[in-house]
N, C-alpha and C positions, 0 to 999 in steps of 0.2 A: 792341645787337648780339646776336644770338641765339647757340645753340650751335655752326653751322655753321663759323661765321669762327673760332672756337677751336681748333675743330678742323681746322682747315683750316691754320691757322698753326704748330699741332704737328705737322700732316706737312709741312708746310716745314722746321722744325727737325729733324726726325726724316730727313726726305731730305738732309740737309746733312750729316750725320755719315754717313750709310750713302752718299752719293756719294763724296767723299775714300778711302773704306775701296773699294770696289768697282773705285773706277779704278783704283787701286793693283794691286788681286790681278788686275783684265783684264790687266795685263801680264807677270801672272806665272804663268796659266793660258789656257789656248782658250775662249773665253769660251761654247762650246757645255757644255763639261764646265763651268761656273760656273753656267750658267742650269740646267742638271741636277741640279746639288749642292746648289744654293740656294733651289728649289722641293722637292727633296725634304728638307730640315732647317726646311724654314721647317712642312713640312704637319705633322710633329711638333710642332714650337715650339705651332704656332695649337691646333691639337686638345687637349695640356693647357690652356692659355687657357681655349678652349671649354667644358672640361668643369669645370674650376673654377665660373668666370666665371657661365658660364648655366647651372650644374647638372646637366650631361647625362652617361651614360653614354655609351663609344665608341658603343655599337650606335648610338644617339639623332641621333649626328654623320650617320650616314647614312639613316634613318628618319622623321627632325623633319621636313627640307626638302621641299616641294611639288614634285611633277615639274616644274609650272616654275619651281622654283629654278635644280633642277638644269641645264636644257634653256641656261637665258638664264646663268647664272651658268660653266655649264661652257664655254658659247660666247666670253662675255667673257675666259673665263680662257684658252680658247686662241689667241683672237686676243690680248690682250694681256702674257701673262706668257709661254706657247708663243716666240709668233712673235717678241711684241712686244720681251721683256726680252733674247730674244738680238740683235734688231738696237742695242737699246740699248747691249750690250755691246762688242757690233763697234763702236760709233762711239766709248764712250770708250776702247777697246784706242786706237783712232788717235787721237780728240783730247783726252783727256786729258779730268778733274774739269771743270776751267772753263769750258772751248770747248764739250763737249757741253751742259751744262747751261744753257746758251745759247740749244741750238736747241729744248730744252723753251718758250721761246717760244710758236712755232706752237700747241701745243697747246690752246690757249683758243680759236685760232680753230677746230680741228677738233671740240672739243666741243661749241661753239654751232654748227654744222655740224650734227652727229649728233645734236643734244638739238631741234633746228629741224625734222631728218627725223622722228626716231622719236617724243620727246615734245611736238613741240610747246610748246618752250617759248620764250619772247620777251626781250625788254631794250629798255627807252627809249634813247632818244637818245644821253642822258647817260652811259650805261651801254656802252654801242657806243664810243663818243668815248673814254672811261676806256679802254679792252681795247685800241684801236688805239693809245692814247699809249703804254701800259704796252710794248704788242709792239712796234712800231717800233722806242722806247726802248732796250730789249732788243736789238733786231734788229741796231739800229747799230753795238752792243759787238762783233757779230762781224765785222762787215765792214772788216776789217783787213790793210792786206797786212804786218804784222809777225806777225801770229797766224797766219795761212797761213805764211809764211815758217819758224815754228816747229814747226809741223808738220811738215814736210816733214824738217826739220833731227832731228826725235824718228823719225824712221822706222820707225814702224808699221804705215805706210797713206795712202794720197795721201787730202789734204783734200776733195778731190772726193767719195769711196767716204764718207769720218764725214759729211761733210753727209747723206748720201744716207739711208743707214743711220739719220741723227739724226731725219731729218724721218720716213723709216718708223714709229720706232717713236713720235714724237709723234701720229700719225694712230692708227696702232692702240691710243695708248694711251687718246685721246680716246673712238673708237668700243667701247672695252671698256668704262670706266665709264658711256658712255651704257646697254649694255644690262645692266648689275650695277644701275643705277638704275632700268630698264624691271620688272625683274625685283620690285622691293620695288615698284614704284607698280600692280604688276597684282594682287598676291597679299597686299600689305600685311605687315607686318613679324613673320613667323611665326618668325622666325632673325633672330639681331644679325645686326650690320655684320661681325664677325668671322667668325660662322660661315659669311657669304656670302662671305669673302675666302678664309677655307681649302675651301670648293665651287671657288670661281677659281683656285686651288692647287694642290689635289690633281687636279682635272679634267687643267688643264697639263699635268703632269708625270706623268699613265699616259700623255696621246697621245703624248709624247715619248718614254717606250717605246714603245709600240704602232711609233710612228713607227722606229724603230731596231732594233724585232725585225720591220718589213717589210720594211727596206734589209740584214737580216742584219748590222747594225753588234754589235761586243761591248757591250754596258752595262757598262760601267765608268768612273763619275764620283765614288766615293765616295776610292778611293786616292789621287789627286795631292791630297787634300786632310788625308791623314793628316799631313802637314808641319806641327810647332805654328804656325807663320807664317801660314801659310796658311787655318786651322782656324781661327784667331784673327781674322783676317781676313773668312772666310767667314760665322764666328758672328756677328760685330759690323754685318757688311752688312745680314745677315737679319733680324738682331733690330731695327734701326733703319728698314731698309728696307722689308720684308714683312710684319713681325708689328704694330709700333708705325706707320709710314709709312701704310702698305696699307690696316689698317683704319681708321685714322683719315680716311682720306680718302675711302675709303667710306661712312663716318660723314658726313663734310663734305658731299659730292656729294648725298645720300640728306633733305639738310636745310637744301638751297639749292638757288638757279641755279646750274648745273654749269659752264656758261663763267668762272662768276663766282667758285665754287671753284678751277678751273684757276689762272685768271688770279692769283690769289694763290701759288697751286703755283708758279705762272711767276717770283715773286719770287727763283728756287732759284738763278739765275747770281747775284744780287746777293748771298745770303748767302755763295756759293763766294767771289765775289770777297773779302767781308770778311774772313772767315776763314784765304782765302791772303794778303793783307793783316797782319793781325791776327797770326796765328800762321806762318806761312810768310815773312812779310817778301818778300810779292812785289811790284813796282812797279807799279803803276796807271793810266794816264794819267786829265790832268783831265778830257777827255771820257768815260772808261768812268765815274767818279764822276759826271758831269753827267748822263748816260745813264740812270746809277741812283737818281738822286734825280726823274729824271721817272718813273721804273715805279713807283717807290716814291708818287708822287704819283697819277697813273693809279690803282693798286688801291685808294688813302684815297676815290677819287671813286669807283670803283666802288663800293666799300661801302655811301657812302651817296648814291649816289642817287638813292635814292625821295626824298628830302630835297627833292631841286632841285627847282623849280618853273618 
């Protein structure tokens, strides 16, 4: 097993902790001022990283990268931390840690989608077969009318609008790391995986000013976060989700088939469930555990296989 799947599985764990923490504070902020807050703390967080890590003066942070770093990396970062993290937001404000993290699903099918357009890249039989068990698997867990019925009952948002919003930002989040990867396969690896994730970052979040000083909106997303609850909250999302999450996945996608990274990513409703499970004492039916012992089955045959014959 190369480095890929290691790192692919610590941003599974690293997205488990920063999901719980995140849905949380969507419902106790607009998740426009979260997506603002948390792209501008995270481009802090990564730049010390960066400058440790790889050695580099500030200046270096914007100097190092090849215009097309910038070009495909800031593109990725707007279609999927911009556009992408805020519909992610909207869907867990309405469905909550474990129903969104569900529709994270699709996404394996939209990266081998965008990794088929842009790069060119393929999967055996064996490997198609695995992705569709694993989603499906997945798929079933939502199609619930007690989970619907919940929803509706938490009133945030009609289940209709978090589907919508969930499958948005699975699509955009597929097609960002397709071109975060086009990016290192055209110019080769001039920048880590981190320095390309705070390019994806910091890009984000000037268009979102830009974006807000052309609608004349106030910028102001730093205040409702001076709350230590909230600060606590915000720092713990970012730190699991953006800085440790992000790059690591970056990392993963950069040193594999990217469907094939996803589709491990896609594990994330089976760890929520444990976890609610485990630590939350939430009830489970035996079909949601059958459900997840087929995904869980699905990605051990992705993995391996080349193996099959």
């Amino acid at each position: 097993m190369n480095n890929g799947y290691l790192f692919a599985f610590i941003t599974l764990v690293s997205w488990t902790v920063s999901t719980f923490v995140l849905a949380k504070l969507s419902r106790m902020e607009a998740p426009a001022s979260i997506n603002k807050a948390a792209l501008f703390l995270s481009s802090f967080l990564l730049a010390v990283v960066i400058c440790i890590a790889d050695d580099l003066n500030p200046v270096q942070l914007f100097t190092k990268p090849h215009t097309s770093n910038w070009i495909w990396l800031g593109i990725s970062g707007i279609i999927g931390k911009s556009i992408g993290d805020y519909a992610s937001y909207q869907s867990f404000r309405i469905l909550g840690a474990r129903r969104r993290t569900m529709i994270t699903t699709l996404t394996p099918g939209f990266a081998w989608l965008f990794g088929w357009l842009f790069l060119n890249e393929h999967m055996n039989l064996f490997g198609m077969a695995a992705m569709l068990l694993t989603i499906i698997s997945l798929l079933l867990m939502i199609n619930s009318h007690l989970e619907r019925e919940e929803v509706k009952e938490e009133n945030y948002g009609l289940p209709l609008h978090g589907l919508l919003f969930g499958i948005a930002a699975s699509a955009l989040t597929g097609l960002a790391f397709i071109l975060s990867k086009k990016t290192f396969a055209e110019t080769g690896k001039n920048i880590s995986e981190f320095h390309g994730t705070w390019i994806r970052i910091i890009t984000a979040f000037t268009a979102l000013l830009f974006f807000d000083i052309g609608r004349r909106n106030p910028i102001v997303f730093i205040k409702p976060f001076l709350n230590k609850q909230k600060s606590g909250l915000l720092f713990t999302g970012v730190l699991f989700g953006a800085v440790i999450g992000l790059s690591f996945s970056l990392m993963a996608v950069t040193r594999m088939n990217t469907a094939v990274a996803f589709t491990i990513f896609a594990l994330l409703p089976v760890s929520i469930m444990l976890v609610s499970v485990v630590m939350y004492k939430k009830k489970v039916s035996a079909k949601s555990y059958l459900y997840s012992l087929l995904a869980i089955a699905g990605v051990m045959v992705l993995i391996w296989r080349n193996h099959f014959k």
